[in-house]
GUNU-212842 format. One record per atom (N, C-alpha, C): residue number from 1; atom name; x, y negated, z negated. Coordinates in steps of 0.02 Angstrom, whole numbers, plus 50000, padded with zeros to 5 digits. Each point is the difference from the previous one (the first is absolute). Example, Ala and Ser with C-alpha at 12.3 -4.5 7.8 and 13.67 -1.06 7.14 Angstrom:
# GUNU-212842
SITE  pos  site      X      Y      Z
SITE    1     N  50660  50284  49610
SITE    1    CA  49955  49941  50000
SITE    1     C  50045  49940  50000
SITE    2     N  49982  49947  50036
SITE    2    CA  50042  49941  49997
SITE    2     C  49961  49945  49963
END
This chain:
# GUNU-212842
SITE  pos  site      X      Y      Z
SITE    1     N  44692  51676  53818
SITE    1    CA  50025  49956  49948
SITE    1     C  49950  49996  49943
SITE    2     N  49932  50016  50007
SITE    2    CA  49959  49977  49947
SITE    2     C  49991  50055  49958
SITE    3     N  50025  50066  50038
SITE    3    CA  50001  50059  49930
SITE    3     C  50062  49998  49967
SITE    4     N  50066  49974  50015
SITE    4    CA  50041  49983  49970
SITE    4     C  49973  49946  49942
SITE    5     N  49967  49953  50010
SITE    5    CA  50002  49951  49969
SITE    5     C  49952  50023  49945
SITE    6     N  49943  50052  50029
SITE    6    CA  49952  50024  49942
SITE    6     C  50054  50041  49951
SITE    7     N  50057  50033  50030
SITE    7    CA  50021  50033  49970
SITE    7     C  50047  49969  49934
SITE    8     N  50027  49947  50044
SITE    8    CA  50030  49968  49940
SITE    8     C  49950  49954  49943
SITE    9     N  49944  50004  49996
SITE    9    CA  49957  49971  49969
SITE    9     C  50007  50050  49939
SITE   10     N  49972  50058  50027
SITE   10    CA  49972  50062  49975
SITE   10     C  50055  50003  49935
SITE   11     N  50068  49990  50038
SITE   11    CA  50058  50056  49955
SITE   11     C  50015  49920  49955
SITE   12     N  49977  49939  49992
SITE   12    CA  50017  49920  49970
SITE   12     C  50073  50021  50018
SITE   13     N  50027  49967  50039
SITE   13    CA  50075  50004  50033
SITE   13     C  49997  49909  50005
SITE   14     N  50069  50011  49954
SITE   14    CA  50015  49922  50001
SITE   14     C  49984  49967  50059
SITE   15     N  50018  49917  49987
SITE   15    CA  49999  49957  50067
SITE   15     C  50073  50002  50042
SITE   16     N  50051  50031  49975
SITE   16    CA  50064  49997  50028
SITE   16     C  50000  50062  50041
SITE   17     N  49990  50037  49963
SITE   17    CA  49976  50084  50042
SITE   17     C  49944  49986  50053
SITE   18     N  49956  49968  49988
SITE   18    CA  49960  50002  50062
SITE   18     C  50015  49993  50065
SITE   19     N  50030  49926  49983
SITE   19    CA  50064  49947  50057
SITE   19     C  50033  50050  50030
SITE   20     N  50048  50045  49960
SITE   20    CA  50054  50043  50030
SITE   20     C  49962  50055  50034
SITE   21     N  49942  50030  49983
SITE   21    CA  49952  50047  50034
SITE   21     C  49967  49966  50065
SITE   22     N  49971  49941  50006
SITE   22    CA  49968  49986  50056
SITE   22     C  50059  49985  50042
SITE   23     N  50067  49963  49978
SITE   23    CA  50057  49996  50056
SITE   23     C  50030  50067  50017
SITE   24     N  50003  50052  49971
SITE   24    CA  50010  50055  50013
SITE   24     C  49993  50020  50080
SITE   25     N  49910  50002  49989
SITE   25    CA  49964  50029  50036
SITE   25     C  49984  49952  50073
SITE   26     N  50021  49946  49990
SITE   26    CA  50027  49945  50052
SITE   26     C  50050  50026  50048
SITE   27     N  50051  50004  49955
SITE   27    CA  50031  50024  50039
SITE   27     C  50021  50071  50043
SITE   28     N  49962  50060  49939
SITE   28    CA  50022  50048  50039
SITE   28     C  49926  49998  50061
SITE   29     N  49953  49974  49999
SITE   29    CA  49948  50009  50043
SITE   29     C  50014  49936  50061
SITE   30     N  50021  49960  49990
SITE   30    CA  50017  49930  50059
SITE   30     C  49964  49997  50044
SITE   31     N  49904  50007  49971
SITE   31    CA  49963  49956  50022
SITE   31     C  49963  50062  50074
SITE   32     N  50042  50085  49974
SITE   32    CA  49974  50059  50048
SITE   32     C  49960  50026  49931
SITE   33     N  49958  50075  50037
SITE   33    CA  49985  50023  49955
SITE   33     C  49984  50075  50011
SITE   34     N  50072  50031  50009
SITE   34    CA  50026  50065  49996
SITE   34     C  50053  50003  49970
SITE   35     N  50014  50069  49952
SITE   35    CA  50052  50020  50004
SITE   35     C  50056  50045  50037
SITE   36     N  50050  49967  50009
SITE   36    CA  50048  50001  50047
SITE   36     C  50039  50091  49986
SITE   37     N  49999  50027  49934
SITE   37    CA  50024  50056  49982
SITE   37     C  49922  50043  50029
SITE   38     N  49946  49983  49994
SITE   38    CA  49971  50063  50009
SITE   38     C  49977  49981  50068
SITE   39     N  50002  49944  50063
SITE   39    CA  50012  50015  50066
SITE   39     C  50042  50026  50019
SITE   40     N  50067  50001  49965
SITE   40    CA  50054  50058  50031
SITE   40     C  49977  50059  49984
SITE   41     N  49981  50015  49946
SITE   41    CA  49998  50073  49962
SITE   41     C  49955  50037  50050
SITE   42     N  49977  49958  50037
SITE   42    CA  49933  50047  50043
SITE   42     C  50034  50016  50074
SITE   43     N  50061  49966  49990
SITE   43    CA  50006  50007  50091
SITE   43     C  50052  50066  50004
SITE   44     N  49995  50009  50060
SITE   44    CA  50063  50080  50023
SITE   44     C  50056  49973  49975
SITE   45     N  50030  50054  49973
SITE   45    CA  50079  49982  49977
SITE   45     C  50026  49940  50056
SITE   46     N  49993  50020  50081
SITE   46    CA  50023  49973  50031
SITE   46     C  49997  49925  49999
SITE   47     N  49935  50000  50018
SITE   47    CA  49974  49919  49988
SITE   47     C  50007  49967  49936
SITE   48     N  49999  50024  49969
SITE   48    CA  50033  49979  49912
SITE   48     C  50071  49965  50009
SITE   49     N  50049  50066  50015
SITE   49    CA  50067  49971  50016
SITE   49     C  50014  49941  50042
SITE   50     N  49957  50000  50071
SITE   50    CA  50004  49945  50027
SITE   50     C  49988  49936  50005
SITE   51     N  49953  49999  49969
SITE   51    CA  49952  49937  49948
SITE   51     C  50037  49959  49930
SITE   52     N  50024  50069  49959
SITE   52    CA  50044  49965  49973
SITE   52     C  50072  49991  49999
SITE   53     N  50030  50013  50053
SITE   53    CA  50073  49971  50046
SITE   53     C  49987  49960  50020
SITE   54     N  49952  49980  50022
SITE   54    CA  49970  49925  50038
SITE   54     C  50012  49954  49937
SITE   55     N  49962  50017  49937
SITE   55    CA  49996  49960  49948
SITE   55     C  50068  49978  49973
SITE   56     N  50048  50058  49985
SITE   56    CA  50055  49974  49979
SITE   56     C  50064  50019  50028
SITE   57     N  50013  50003  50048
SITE   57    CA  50060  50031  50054
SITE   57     C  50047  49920  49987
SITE   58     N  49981  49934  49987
SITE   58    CA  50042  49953  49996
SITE   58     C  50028  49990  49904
SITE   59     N  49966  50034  49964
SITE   59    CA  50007  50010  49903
SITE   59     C  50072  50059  50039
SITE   60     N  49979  50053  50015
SITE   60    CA  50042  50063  50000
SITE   60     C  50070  49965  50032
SITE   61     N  49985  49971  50054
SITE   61    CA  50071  49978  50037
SITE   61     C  50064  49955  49956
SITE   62     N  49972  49972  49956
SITE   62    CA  50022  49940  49975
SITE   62     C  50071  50039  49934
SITE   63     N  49966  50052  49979
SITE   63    CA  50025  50041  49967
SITE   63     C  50073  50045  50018
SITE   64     N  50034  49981  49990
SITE   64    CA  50077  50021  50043
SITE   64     C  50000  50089  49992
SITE   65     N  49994  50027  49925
SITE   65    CA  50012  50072  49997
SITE   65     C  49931  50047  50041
SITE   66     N  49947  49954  50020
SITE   66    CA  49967  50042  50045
SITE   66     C  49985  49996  50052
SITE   67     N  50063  49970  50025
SITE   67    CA  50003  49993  50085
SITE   67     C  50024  50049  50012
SITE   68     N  49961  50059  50064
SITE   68    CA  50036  50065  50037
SITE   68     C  50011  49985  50055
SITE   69     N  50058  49994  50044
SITE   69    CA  50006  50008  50074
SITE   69     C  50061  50055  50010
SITE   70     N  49953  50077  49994
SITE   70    CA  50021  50052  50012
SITE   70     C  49988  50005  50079
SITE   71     N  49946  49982  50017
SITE   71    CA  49993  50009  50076
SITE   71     C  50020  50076  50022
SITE   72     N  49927  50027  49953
SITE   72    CA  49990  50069  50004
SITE   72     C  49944  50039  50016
SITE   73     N  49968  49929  50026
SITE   73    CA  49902  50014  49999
SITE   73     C  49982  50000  49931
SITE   74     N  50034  49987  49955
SITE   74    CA  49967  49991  49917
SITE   74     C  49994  49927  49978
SITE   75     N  50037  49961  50025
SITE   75    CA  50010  49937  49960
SITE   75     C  49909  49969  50006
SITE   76     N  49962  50021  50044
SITE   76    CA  49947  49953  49998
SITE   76     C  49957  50056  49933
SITE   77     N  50003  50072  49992
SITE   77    CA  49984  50026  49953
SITE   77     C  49990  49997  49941
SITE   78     N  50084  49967  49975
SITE   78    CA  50033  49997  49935
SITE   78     C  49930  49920  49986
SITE   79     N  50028  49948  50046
SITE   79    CA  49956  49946  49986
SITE   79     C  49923  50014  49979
SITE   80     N  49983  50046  50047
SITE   80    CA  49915  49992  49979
SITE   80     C  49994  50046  49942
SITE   81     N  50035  50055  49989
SITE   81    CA  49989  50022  49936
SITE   81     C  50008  49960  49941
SITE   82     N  50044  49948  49991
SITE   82    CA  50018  49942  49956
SITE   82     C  49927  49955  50007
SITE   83     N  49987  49968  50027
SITE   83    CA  49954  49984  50023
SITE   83     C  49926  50014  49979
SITE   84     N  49983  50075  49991
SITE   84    CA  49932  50038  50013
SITE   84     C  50015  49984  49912
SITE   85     N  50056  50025  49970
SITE   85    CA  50018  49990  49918
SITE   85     C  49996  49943  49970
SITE   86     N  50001  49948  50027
SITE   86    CA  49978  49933  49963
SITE   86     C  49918  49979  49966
SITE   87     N  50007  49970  49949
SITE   87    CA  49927  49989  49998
SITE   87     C  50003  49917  49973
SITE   88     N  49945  49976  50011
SITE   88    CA  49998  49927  49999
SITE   88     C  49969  50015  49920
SITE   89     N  50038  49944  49972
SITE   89    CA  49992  49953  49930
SITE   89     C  49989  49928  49996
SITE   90     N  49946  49979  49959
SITE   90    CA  50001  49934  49994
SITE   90     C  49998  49985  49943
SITE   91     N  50037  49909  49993
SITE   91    CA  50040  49988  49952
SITE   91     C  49940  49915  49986
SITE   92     N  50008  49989  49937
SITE   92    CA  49963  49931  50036
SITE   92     C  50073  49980  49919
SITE   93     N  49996  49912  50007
SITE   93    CA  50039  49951  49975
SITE   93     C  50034  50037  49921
SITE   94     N  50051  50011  49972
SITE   94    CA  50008  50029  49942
SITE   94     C  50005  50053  49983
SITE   95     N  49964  50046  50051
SITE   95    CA  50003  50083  49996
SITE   95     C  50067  50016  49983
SITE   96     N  50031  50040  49972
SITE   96    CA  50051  50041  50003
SITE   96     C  50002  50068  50045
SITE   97     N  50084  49987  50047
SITE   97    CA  49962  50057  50050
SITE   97     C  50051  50058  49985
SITE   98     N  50063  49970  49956
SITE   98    CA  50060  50044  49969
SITE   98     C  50008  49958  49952
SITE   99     N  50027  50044  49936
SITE   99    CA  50018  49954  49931
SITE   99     C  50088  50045  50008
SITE  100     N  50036  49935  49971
SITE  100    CA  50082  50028  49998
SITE  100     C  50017  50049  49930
SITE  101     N  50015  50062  50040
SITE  101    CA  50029  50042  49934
SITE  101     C  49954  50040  50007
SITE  102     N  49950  50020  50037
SITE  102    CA  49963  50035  50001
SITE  102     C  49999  50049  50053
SITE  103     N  49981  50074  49995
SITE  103    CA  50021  50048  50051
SITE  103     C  49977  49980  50063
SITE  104     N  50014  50008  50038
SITE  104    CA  49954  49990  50079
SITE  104     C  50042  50059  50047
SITE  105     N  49941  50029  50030
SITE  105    CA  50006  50035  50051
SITE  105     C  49964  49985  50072
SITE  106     N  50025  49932  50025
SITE  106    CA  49951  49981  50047
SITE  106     C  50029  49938  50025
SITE  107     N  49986  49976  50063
SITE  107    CA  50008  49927  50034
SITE  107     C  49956  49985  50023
SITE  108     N  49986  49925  50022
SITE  108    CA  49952  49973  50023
SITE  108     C  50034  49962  50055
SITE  109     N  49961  49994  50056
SITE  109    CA  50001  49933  50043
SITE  109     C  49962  49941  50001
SITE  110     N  50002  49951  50006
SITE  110    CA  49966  49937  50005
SITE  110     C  49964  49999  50045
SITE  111     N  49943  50015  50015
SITE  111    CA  49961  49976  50053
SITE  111     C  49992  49931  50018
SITE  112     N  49982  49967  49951
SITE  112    CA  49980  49946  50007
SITE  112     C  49989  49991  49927
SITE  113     N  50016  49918  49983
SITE  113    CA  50005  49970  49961
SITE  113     C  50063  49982  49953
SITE  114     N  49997  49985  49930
SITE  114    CA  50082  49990  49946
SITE  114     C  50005  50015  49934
SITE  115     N  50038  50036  49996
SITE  115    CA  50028  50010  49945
SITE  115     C  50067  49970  49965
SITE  116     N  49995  49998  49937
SITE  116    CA  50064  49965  49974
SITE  116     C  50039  50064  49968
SITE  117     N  50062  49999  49992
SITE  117    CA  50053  50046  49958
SITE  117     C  50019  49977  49964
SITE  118     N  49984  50035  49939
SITE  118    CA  50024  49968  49939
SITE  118     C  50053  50053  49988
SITE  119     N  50054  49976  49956
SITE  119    CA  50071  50038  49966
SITE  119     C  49987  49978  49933
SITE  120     N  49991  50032  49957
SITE  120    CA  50007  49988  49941
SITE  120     C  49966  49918  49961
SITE  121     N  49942  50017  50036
SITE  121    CA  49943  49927  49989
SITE  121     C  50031  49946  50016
SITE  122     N  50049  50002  50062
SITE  122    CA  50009  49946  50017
SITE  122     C  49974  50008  50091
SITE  123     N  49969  49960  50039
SITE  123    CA  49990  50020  50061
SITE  123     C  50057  49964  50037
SITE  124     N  50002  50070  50042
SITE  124    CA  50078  49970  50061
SITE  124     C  49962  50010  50050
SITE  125     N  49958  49984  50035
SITE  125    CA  49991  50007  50062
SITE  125     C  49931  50037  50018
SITE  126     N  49965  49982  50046
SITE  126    CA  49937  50010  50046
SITE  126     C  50004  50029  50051
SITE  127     N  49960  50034  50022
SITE  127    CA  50013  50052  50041
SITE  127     C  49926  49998  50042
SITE  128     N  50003  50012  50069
SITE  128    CA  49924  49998  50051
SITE  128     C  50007  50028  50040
SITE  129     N  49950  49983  50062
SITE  129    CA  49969  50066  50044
SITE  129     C  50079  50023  50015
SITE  130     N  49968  50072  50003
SITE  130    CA  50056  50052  50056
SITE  130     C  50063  49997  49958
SITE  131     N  50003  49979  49933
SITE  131    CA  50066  50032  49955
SITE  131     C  49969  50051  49940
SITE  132     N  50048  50044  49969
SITE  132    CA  49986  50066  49972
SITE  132     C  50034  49988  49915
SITE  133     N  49965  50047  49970
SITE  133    CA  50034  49995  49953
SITE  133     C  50002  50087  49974
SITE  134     N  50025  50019  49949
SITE  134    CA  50015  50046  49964
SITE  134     C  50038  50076  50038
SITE  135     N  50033  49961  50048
SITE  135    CA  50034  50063  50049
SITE  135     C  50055  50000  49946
SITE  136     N  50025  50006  49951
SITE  136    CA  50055  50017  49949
SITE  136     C  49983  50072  49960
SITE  137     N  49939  49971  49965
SITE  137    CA  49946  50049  49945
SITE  137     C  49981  50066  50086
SITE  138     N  49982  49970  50052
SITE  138    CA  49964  50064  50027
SITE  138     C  50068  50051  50018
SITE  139     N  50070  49970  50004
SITE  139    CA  50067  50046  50042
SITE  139     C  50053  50026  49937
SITE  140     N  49988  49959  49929
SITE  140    CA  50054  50035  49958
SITE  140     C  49947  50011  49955
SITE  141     N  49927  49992  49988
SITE  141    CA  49976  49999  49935
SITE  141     C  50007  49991  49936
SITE  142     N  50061  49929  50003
SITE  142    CA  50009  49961  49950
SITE  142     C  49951  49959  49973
SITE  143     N  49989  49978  49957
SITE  143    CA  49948  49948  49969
SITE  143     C  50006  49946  50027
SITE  144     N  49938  49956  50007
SITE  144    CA  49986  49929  50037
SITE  144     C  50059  49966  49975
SITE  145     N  50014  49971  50050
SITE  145    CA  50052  49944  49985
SITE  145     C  50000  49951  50010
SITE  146     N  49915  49975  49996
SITE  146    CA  49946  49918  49986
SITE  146     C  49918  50015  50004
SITE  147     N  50006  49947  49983
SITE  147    CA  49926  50004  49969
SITE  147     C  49973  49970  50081
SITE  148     N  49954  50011  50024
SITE  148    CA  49986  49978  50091
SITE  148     C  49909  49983  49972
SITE  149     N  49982  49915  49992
SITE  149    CA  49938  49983  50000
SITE  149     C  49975  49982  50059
SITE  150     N  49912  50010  50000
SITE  150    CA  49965  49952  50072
SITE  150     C  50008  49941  49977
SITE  151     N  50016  49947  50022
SITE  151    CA  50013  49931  50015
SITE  151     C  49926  49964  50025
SITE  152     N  49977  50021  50061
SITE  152    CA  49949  49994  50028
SITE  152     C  49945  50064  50038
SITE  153     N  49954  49992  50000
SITE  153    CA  49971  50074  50032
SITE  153     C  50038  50028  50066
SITE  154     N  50000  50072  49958
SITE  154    CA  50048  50036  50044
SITE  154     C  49989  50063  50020
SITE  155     N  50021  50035  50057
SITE  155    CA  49971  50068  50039
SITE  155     C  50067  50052  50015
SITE  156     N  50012  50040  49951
SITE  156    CA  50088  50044  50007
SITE  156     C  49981  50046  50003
SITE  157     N  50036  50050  50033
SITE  157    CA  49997  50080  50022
SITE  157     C  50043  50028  49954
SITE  158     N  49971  50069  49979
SITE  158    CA  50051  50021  49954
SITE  158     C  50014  50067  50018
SITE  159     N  50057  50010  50003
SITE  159    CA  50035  50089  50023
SITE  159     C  50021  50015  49949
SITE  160     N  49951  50049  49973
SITE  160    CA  50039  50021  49935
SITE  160     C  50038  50064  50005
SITE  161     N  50052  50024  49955
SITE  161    CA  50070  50071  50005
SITE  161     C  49971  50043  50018
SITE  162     N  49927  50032  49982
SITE  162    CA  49976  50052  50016
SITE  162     C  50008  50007  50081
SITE  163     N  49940  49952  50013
SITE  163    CA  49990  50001  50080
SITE  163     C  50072  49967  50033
SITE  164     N  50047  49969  49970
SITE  164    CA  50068  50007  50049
SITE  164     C  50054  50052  49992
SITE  165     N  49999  50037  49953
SITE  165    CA  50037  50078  49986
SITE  165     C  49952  50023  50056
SITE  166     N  49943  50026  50000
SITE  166    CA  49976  50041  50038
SITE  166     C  50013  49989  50083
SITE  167     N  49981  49940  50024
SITE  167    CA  50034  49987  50063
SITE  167     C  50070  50020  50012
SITE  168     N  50046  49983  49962
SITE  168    CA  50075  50013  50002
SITE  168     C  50006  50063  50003
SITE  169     N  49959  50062  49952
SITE  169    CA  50012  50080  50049
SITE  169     C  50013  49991  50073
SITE  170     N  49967  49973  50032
SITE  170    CA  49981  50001  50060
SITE  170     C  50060  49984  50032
SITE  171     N  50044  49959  49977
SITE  171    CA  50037  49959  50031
SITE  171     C  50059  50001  49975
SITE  172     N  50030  50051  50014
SITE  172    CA  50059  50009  49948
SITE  172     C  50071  49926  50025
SITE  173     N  49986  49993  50046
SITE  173    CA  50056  49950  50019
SITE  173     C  49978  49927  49955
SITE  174     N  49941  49982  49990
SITE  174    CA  49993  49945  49947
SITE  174     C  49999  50020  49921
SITE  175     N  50014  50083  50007
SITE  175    CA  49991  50011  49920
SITE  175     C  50077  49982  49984
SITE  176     N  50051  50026  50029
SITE  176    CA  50062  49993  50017
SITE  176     C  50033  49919  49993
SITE  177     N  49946  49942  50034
SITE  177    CA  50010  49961  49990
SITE  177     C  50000  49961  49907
SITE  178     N  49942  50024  50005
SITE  178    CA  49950  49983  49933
SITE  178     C  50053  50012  49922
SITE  179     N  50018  50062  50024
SITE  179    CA  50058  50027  49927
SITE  179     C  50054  49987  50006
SITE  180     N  50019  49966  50049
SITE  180    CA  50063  49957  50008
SITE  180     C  49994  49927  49987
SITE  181     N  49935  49966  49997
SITE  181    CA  49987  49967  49968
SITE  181     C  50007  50000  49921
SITE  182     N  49947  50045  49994
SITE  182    CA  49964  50008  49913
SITE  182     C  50091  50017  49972
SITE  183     N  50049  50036  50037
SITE  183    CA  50071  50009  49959
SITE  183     C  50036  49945  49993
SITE  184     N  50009  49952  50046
SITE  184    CA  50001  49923  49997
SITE  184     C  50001  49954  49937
SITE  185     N  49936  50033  49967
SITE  185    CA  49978  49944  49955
SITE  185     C  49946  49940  50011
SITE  186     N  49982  50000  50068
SITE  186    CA  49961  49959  50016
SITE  186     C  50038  49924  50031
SITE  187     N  50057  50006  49996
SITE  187    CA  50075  49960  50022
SITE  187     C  49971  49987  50081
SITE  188     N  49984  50053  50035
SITE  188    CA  50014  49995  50074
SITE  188     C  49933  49970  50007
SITE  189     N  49941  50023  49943
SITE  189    CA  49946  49963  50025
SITE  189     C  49993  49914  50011
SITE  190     N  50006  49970  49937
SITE  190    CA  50040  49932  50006
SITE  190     C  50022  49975  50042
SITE  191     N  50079  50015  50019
SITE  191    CA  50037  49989  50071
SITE  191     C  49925  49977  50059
SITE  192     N  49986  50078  49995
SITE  192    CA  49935  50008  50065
SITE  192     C  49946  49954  50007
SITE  193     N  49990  49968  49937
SITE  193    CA  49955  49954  49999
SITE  193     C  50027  49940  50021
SITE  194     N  50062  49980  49957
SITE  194    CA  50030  49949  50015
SITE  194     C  49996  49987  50089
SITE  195     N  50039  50065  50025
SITE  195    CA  50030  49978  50089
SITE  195     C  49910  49998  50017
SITE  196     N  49944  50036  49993
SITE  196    CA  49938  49981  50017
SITE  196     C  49985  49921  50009
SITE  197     N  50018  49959  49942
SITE  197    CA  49961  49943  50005
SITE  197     C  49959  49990  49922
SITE  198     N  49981  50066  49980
SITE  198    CA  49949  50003  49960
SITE  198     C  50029  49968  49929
END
């Protein structure tokens, strides 16, 4: 914390920027002091995958279009490859984590913490642990369709199109799914959320 703090000396970074820099680092560090991307990055693919299915196997479940029960010896596959593709983001109070109208190729899960949804600068609703946002933008690659702020310090995984096109080679029965979605309109996603809970 104190080369941060030299650092923000160094560069005269407002008093509001500071605030938002030391809560930052609050939260993405919570009081450890490793990073969590380059302890995976070191381990065997294997142990990677398994480590982080542990981490988010309950974010992935919650998600209706990426539930597999092919019960083919793949379904635990499909998961940890989803899984090994996430990477943790942190958000602290105000951040913007999607602006509406803007391209996105990507979703996030809630790990922990809240976000508010705004529609057209008005907020409808808050959102916390273990709910998702931007599965619309990642399945038709339509533009945001809200603006999604941190509320309070917050920890979201993000799967972005790249790394979920590339899994879906793999898996042609969820690609199948996926473009029967994205032809939809994003209609069935909704529904899916709705019967979820979410």
């Amino acid at each position: 914390m104190d080369e941060l703090k030299d650092y923000m000396k160094w560069k005269n970074v407002s008093e509001e920027t500071r605030q938002r820099l030391i809560a930052y680092y609050e939260t993405k560090y919570r009081g450890k002091y490793f990073e969590e991307e380059s302890l995976l990055a070191d381990m065997n693919e294997s142990l990677r995958t398994e480590v982080s299915l542990h981490n988010t196997r309950r974010l992935i479940e919650q998600v209706p279009f990426l539930r597999r029960i092919e019960n083919d010896g793949r379904d635990e596959i499909f998961y940890g490859r989803i899984a090994a593709a996430l990477h943790a983001c942190y958000f602290t109070p105000g951040d913007c984590i999607t602006k509406q109208g803007d391209s996105g190729l990507d979703m996030f899960f809630i790990q922990q913490g809240k976000v508010n949804v705004i529609i057209n600068d008005v907020k409808v609703t808050s959102l916390y642990d273990d709910a998702y946002i931007g599965e619309v933008a990642l399945v038709t690659k339509a533009l945001r369709t809200a603006t999604i702020q941190a509320a309070m310090p917050s920890v979201l995984y993000r799967l972005t199109a790249v790394d979920f096109q590339q899994i879906l080679r793999d898996f042609p029965d969820m690609k199948t799914k996926i473009d029967n979605l994205a032809r939809n309109g994003g209609k069935t996603l909704d529904k899916m959320k709705k019967l979820s809970g979410m």
